[in-house]
C-alpha positions as CSV (number, residue, x, y, z in Angstrom):
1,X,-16.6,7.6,-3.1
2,X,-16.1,5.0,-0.8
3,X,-15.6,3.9,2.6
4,X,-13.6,0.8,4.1
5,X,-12.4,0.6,7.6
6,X,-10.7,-2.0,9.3
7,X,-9.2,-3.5,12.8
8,X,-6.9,-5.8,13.7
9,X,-7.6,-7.6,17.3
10,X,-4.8,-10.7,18.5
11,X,-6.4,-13.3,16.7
12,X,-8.1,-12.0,14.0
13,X,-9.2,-9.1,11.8
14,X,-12.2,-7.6,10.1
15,X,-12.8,-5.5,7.4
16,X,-16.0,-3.7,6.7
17,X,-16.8,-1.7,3.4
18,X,-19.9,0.3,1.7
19,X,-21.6,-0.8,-1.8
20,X,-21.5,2.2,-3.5
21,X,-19.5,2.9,-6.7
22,X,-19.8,6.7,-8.7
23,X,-18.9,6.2,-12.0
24,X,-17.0,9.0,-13.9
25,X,-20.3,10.1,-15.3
26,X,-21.0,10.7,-11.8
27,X,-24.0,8.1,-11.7
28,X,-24.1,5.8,-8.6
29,X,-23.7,2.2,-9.1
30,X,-24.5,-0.6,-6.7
31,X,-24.4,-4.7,-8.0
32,X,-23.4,-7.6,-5.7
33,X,-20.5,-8.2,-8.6
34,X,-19.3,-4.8,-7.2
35,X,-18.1,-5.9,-3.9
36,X,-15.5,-3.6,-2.3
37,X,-14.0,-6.4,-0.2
38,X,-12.4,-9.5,-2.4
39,X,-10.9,-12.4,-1.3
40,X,-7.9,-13.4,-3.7
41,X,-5.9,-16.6,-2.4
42,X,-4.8,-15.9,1.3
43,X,-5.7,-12.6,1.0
44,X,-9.0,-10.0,1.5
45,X,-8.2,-7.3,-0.3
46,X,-10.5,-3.9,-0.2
47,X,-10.1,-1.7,-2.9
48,X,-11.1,2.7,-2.6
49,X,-10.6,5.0,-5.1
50,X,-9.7,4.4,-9.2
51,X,-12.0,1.2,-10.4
52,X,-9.7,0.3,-12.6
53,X,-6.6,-0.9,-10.2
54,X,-9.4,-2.0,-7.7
55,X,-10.8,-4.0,-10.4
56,X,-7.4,-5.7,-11.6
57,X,-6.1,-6.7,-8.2
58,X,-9.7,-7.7,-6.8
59,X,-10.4,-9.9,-10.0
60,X,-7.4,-10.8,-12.0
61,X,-4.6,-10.9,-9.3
62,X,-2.7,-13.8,-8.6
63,X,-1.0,-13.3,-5.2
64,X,2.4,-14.9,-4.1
65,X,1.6,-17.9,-1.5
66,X,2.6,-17.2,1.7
67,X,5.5,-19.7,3.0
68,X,5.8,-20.6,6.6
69,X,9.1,-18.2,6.6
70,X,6.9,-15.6,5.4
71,X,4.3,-15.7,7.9
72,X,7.5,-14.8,10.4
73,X,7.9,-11.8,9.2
74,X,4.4,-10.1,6.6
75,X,5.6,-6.9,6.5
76,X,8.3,-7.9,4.9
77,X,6.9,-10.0,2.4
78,X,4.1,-7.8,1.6
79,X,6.9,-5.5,0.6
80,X,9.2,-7.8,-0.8
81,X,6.7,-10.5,-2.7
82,X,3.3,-8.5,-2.5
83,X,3.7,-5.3,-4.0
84,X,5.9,-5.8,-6.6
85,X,3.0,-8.5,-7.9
86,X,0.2,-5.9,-7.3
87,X,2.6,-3.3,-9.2
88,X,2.8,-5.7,-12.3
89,X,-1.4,-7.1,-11.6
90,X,-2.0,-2.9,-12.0
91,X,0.1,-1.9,-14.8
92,X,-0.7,-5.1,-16.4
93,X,-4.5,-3.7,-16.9
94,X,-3.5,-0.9,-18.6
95,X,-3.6,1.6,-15.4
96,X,0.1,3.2,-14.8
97,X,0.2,5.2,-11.8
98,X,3.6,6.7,-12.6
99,X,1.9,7.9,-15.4
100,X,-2.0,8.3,-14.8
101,X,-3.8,11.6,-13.5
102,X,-2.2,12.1,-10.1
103,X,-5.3,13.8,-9.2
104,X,-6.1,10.1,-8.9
105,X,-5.3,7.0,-7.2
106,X,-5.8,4.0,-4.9
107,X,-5.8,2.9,-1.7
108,X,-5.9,-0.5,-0.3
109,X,-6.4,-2.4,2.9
110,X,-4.7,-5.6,3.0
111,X,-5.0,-8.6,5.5
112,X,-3.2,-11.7,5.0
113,X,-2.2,-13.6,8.3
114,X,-4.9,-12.1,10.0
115,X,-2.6,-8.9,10.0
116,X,-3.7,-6.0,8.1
117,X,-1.6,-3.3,5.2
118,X,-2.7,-0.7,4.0
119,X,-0.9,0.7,0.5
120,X,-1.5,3.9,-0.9
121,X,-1.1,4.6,-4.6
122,X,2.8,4.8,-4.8
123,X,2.5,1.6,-3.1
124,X,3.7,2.5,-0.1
125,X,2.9,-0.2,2.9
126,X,1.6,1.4,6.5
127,X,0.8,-0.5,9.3
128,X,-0.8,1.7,12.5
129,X,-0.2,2.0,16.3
130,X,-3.8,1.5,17.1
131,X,-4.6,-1.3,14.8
132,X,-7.5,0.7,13.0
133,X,-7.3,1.6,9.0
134,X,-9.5,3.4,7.2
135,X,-9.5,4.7,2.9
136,X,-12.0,6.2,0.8
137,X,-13.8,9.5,1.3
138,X,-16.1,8.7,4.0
139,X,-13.3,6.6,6.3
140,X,-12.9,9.8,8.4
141,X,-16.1,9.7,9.6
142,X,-16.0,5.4,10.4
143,X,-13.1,5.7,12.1
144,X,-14.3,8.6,14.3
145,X,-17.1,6.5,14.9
146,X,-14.8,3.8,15.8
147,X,-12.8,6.1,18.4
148,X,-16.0,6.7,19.9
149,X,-16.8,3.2,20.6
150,X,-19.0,2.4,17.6
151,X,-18.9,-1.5,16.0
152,X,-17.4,-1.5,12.8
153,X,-21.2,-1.9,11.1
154,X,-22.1,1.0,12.6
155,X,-19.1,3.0,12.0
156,X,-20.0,2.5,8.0
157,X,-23.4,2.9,8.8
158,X,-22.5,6.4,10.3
159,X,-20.1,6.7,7.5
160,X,-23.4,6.6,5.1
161,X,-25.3,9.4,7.0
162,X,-22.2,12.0,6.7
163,X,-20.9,11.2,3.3
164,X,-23.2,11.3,-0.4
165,X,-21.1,8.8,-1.4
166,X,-21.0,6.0,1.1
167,X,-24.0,3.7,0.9
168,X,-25.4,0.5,2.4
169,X,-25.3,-2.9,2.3
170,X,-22.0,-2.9,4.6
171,X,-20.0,-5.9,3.7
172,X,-18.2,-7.5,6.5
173,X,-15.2,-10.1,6.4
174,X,-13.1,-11.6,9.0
175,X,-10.1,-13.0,8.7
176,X,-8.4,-15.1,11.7
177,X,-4.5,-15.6,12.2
């Protein structure tokens, strides 16, 4: 129901999502108060997949700050300081993914640093090879359209024509290290 794709370049990264939510009625919703891409402290933080833990961490989190000893090492504080404070944001609203429909879930793309993360719903931490992350349903198509050259508009743009439920405006946000 959504798509969000990302890259990270040397200096900076940028993150590009669609506007579309489908509720559980199966109604399409689209509201600038929607926005798939928040920015919470340091952090942009892009949310695909259950609205309640992408509601929680894009609107009520309070992220760790990031110390200059930090910054020497993100991974490891995204998976020492970060998750454990997204785990609590989550579970806090009410959502418990050990316990929750496992039919469901989340997915997140991180940046902080002008690095990006990507966690998955047992809050697992990636990072890739090639610097490109994509969630949501329609990500397979942006990032094919990436590998083919396409700017990261246009991959979500493309995303929109292949997938019901990916829809325009694309929301774009940079970060720089």
């Amino acid at each position: 129901m959504t798509t969000i794709v990302a890259i990270e370049y040397e200096d900076h990264c940028i993150v590009a999502a669609d506007s579309i939510t489908v509720g559980g009625n199966g109604r399409r919703y689209i509201h600038s108060d929607m926005a798939k891409i928040s920015e919470r402290g340091a952090f942009l933080i892009a949310g695909a997949g259950d609205a309640q833990p992408c509601d929680a961490l894009q609107h009520t989190w309070t992220p760790p700050r990031v110390t200059l000893k930090d910054k020497e090492n993100l991974f490891s504080f995204i998976v020492q300081k970060v998750i454990p404070s997204m785990r609590e944001c989550i579970k806090n609203s009410g959502y418990d993914p050990d316990k929750d429909d496992k039919e469901a879930g989340f997915d997140f793309i991180i940046a902080v640093g002008g690095e990006l993360f990507e966690v998955d719903t047992t809050f697992n931490v990636a990072k890739t090879k090639d610097n490109i992350y994509g969630v949501g349903s329609g990500s397979p198509f942006a990032m094919g359209a990436l590998a083919a050259g396409a700017s990261i508009e246009l991959a979500v743009e493309i995303a929109a024509r292949m997938s019901v439920n990916t829809e325009g405006p694309i929301l774009v946000k940079k970060q720089f290290k």
